[in-house]
LUMTIBA-74645 format. One record per residue (C-alpha): x, y, z; residue in three letters. Coordinates in Angstrom, 3 decimals, decimal comma. Last residue first. Layout:
// LUMTIBA-74645
{{X Y Z} "ALA"} ...
//
This chain:
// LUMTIBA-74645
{{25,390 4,623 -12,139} "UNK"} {{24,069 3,805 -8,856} "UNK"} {{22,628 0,271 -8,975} "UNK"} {{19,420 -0,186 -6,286} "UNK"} {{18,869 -3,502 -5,141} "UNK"} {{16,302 -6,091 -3,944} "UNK"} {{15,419 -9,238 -3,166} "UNK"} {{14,280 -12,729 -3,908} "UNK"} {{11,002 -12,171 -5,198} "UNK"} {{9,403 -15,592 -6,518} "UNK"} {{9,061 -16,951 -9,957} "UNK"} {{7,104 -19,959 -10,434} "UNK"} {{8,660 -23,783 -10,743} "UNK"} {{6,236 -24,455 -7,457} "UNK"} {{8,651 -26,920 -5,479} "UNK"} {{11,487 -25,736 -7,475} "UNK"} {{11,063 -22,360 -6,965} "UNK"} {{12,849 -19,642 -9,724} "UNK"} {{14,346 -16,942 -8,159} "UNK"} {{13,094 -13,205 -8,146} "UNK"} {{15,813 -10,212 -8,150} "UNK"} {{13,497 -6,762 -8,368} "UNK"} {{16,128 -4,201 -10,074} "UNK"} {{15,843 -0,090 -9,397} "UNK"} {{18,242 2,473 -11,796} "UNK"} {{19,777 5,493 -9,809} "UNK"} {{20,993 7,099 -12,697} "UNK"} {{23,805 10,093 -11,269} "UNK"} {{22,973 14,272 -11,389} "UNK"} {{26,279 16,121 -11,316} "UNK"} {{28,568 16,398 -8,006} "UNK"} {{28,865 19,294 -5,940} "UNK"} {{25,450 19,772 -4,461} "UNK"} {{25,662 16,164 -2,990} "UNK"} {{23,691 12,475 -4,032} "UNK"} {{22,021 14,254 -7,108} "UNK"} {{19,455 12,600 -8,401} "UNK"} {{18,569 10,494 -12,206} "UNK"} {{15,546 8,315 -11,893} "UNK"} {{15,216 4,641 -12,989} "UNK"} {{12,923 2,071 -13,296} "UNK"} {{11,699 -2,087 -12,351} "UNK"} {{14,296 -3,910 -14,492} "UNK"} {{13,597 -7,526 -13,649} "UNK"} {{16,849 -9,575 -12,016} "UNK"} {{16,567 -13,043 -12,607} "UNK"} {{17,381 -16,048 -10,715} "UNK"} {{18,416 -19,915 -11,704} "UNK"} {{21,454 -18,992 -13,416} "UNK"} {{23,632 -20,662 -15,800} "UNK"} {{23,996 -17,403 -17,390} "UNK"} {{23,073 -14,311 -15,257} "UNK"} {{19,223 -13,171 -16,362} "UNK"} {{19,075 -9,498 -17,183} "UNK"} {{15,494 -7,592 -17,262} "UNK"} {{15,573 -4,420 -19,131} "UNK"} {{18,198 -2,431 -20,842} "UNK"} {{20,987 -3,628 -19,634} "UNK"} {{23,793 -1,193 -19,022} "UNK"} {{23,837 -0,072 -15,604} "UNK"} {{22,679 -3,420 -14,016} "UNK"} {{24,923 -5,472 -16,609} "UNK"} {{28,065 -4,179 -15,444} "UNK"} {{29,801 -0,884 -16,185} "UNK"} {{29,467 1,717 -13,106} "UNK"} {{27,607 -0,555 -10,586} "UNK"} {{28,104 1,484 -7,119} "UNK"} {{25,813 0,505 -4,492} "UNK"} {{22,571 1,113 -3,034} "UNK"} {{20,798 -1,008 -0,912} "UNK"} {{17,165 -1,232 -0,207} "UNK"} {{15,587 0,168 2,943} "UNK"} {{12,772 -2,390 3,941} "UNK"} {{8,498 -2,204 3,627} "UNK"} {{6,102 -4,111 4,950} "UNK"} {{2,576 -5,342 4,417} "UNK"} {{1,078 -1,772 3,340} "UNK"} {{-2,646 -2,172 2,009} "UNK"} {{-4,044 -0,546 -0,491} "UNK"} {{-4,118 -3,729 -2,668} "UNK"} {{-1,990 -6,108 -1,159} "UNK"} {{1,602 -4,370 -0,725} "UNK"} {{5,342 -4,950 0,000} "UNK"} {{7,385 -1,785 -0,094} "UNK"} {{10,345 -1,420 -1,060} "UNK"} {{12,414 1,415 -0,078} "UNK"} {{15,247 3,542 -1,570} "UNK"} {{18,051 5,990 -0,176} "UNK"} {{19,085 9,911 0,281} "UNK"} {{19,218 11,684 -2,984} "UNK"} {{19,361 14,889 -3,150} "UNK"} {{16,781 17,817 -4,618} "UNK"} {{17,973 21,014 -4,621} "UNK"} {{16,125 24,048 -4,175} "UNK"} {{17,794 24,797 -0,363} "UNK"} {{18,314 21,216 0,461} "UNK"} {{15,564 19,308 0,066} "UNK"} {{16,205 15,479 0,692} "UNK"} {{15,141 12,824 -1,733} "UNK"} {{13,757 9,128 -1,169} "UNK"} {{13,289 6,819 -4,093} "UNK"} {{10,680 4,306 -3,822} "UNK"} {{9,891 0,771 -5,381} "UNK"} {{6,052 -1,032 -5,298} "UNK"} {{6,514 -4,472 -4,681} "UNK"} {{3,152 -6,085 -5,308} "UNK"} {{1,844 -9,111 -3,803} "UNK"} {{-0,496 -11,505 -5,384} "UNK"} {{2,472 -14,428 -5,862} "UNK"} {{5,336 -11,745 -7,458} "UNK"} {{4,485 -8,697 -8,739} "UNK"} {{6,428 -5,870 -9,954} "UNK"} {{6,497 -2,244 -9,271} "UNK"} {{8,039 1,137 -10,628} "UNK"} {{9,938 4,638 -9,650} "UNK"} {{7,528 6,079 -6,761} "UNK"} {{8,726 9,676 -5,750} "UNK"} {{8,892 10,120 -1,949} "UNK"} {{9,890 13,757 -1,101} "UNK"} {{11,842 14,748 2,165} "UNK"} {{11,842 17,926 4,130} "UNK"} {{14,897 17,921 6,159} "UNK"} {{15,127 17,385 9,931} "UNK"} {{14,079 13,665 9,508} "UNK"} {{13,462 11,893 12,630} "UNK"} {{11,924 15,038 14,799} "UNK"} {{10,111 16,228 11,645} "UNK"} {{10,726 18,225 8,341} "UNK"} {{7,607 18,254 6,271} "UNK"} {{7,160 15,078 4,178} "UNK"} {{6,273 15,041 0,373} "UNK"} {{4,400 12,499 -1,752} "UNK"} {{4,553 10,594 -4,446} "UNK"} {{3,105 7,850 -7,122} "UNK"} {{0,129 7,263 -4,566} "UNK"} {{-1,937 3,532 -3,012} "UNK"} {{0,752 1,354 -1,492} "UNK"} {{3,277 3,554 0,252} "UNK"} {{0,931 6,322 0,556} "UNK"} {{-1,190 3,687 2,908} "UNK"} {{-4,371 4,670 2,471} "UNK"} {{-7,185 7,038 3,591} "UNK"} {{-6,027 9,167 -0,103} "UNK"} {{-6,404 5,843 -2,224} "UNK"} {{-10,013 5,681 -1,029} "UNK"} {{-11,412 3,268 1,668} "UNK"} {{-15,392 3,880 2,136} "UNK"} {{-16,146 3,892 5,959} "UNK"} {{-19,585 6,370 5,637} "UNK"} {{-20,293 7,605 8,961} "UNK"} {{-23,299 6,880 10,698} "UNK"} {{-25,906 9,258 11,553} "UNK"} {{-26,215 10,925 15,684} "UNK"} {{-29,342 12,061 16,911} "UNK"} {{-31,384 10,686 13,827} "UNK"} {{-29,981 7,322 13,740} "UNK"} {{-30,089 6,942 17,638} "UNK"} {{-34,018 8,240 17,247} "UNK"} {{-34,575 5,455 14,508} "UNK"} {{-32,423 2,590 16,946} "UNK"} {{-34,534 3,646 19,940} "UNK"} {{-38,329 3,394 18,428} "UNK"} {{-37,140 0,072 16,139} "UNK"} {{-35,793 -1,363 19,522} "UNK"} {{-39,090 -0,471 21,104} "UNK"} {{-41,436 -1,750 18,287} "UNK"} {{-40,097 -5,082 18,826} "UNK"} {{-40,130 -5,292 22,291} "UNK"} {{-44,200 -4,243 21,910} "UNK"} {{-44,712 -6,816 19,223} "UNK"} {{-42,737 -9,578 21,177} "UNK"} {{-44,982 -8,566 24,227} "UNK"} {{-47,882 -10,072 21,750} "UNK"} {{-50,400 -6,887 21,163} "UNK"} {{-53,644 -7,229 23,725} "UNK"} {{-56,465 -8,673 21,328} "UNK"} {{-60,235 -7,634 21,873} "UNK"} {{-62,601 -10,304 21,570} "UNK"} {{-64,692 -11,469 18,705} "UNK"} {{-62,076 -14,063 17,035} "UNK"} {{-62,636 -16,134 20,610} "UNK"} {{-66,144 -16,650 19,786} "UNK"} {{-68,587 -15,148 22,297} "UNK"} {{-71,049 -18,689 24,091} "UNK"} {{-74,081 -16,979 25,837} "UNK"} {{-74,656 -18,292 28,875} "UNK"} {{-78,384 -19,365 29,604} "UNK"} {{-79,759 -19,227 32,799} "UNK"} 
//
């Protein structure tokens, strides 16, 4: 009896149980896909921090502000990759806009850092009413950069004062750059 010798590339493959594992996930992920599509996650100025990414905005009243408020932005400067963007805060009282305080906020991009009240004081006559941009005190090693101004009201009986917005950097020894300092807000 003779056997007769059938090359291997002759018989009938059975598909590699990698094949078949493959095809499954491809199978489930293409029904997932069509039962349920993905969202697009693109970040636009509107999904951002308003702080970081808008030149205003308003605020209904609310539980910690019973007055609606409106942010306008007044200016930034940039110190090391991070931008201080500067904010005035008004109330609405009847039609009047008044003025209720400032905030910096530090920002990358879109995104908020932190942000801090700034203070506002009095500065009828010196430098940070008069100047007209940034001021440098002699003998100094700091600098206060004009960031902006906006006139307000601070009650219904007094006329509009200039709120006018200074970054203070300081020069580093260690990396003879500016870097921010602080902050302030001269009413004048």
């Amino acid at each position: 009896m003779s056997v007769d010798h059938v090359p291997i590339t002759s018989r009938p493959r059975r598909p590699s149980a990698l094949l078949l594992v493959l095809g499954l996930v491809v199978g489930l992920v293409a029904a997932t896909a069509l039962i349920s599509p993905a969202k697009a996650r693109t970040v636009t100025p509107l999904s951002a921090e308003p702080l970081c990414a808008t030149v205003g905005f308003s605020q209904p009243p609310g539980i910690s502000n019973p007055l609606a408020l409106t942010w306008s932005h007044i200016g930034n400067r940039t110190n090391g990759g991070v931008t201080y963007r500067y904010w005035m805060v008004q109330e609405l009282h009847g039609s009047t806009l008044l003025y209720r305080n400032s905030y910096v906020a530090r920002c990358s991009g879109v995104t908020l850092l932190s942000s801090a009240t700034i203070p506002t004081s009095s500065a009828f006559g010196t430098p940070s009413c008069t100047s007209s941009g940034d001021y440098s005190p002699p003998t100094s090693a700091s600098t206060e950069r004009y960031v902006g101004q906006r006139a307000s009201r601070e009650s219904s009986f007094i006329a509009n004062l200039t709120f006018r917005y200074w970054h203070r950097e300081r020069l580093s020894i260690v990396t003879l750059t500016w870097v921010y300092d602080s902050s302030f807000v001269a009413r004048c």
